[in-house]
C-alpha positions as a Markdown table, in Angstrom:
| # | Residue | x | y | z |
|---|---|---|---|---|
| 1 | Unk | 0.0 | 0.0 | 0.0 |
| 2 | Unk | 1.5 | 3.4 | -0.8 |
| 3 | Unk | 0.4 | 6.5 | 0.9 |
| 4 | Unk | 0.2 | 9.7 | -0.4 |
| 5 | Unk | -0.1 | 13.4 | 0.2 |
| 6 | Unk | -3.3 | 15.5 | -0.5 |
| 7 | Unk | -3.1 | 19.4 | 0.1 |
| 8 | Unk | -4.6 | 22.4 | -0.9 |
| 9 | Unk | -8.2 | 21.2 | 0.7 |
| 10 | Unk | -10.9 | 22.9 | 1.8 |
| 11 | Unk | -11.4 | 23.4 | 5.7 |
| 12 | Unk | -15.0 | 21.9 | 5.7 |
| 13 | Unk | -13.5 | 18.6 | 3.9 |
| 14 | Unk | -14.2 | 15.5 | 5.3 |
| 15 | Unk | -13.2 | 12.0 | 5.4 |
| 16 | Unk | -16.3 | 10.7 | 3.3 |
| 17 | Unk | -15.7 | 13.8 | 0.8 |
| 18 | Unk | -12.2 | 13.1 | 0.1 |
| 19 | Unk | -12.8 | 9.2 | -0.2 |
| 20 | Unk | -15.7 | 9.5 | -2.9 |
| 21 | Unk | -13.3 | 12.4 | -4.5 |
| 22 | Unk | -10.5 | 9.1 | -4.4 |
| 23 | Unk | -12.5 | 6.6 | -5.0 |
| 24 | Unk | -12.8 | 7.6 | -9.0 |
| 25 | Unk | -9.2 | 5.9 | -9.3 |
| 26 | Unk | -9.8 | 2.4 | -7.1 |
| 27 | Unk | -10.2 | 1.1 | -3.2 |
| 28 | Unk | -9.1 | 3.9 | -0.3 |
| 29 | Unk | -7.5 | 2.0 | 2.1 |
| 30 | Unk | -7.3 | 4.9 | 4.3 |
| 31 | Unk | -8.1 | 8.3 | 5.1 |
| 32 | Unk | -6.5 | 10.5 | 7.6 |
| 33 | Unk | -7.4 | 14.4 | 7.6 |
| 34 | Unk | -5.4 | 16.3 | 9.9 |
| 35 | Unk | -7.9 | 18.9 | 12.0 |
| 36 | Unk | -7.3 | 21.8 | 13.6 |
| 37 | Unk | -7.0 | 21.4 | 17.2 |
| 38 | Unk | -9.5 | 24.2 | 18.7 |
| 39 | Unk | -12.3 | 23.9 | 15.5 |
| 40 | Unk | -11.9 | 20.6 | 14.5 |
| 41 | Unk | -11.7 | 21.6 | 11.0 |
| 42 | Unk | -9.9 | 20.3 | 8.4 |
| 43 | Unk | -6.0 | 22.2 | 8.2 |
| 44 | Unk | -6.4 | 21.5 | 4.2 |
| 45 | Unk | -4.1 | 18.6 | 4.2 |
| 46 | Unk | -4.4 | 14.6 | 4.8 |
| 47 | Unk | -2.8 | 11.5 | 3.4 |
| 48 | Unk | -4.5 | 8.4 | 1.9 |
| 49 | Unk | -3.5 | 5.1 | 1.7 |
| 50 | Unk | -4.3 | 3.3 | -1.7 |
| 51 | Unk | -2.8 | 0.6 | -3.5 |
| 52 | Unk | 0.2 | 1.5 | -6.1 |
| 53 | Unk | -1.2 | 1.6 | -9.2 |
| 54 | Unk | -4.3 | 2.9 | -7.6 |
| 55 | Unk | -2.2 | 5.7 | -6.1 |
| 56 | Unk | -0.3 | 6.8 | -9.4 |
| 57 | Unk | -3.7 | 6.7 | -11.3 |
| 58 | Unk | -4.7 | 9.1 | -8.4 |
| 59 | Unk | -1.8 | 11.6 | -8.9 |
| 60 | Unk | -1.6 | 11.6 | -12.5 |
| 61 | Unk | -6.0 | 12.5 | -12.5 |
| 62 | Unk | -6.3 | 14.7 | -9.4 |
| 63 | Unk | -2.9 | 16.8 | -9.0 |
| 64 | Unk | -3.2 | 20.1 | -10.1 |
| 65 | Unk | -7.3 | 20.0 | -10.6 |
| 66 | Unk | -9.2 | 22.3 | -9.2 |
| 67 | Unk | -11.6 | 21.0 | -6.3 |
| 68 | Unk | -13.5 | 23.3 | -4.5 |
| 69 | Unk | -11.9 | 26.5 | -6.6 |
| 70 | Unk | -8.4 | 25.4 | -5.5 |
| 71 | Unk | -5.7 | 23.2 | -7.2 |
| 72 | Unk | -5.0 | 20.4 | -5.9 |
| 73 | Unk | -1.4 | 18.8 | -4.5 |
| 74 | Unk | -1.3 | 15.4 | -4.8 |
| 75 | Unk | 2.0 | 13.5 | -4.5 |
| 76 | Unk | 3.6 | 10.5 | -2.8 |
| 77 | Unk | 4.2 | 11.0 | 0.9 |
| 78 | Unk | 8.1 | 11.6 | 1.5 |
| 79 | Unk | 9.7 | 10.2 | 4.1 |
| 80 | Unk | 10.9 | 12.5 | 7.0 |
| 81 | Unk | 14.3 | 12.4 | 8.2 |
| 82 | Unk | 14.4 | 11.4 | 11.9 |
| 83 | Unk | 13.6 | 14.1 | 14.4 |
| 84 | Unk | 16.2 | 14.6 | 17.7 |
| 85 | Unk | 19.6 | 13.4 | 18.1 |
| 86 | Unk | 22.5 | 15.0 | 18.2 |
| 87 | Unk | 24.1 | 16.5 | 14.6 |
């Protein structure tokens, strides 16, 4: 399973919004939107898990389209170089 990046969405996004807006490209393993602490509003960002060639047929169809008058980011998640220790 590959996960992958989704920014650029709207605050009052939700889990079931973003899944059917996925779900034109195959089977959403996962959906985590990341809220706003003190609203509980979406912070525009999240990351979904699909399979790979689920994932690039995602990218290639939804990155750069407009959703809710904004373009969309969609990309592979990075990974994050480790946090702490001494450089």
């Amino acid at each position: 399973m590959k996960r992958l990046f989704v920014g650029n969405l709207p605050s009052d996004a939700t889990e079931e919004t973003v899944t059917t807006l996925f779900a034109q490209y195959g089977k959403v393993r996962s959906v985590q939107l990341i809220a706003d602490i003190f609203s509980g509003k979406c912070r525009g960002f999240g990351f979904i898990g699909m399979e790979g060639h689920e994932a690039r047929a995602a990218i290639a169809g939804l990155d750069g389209n407009l959703y809710c008058g904004k373009p969309l980011k969609v990309k592979f998640e990075e990974a994050t170089a480790s946090r702490g220790g001494r450089r």
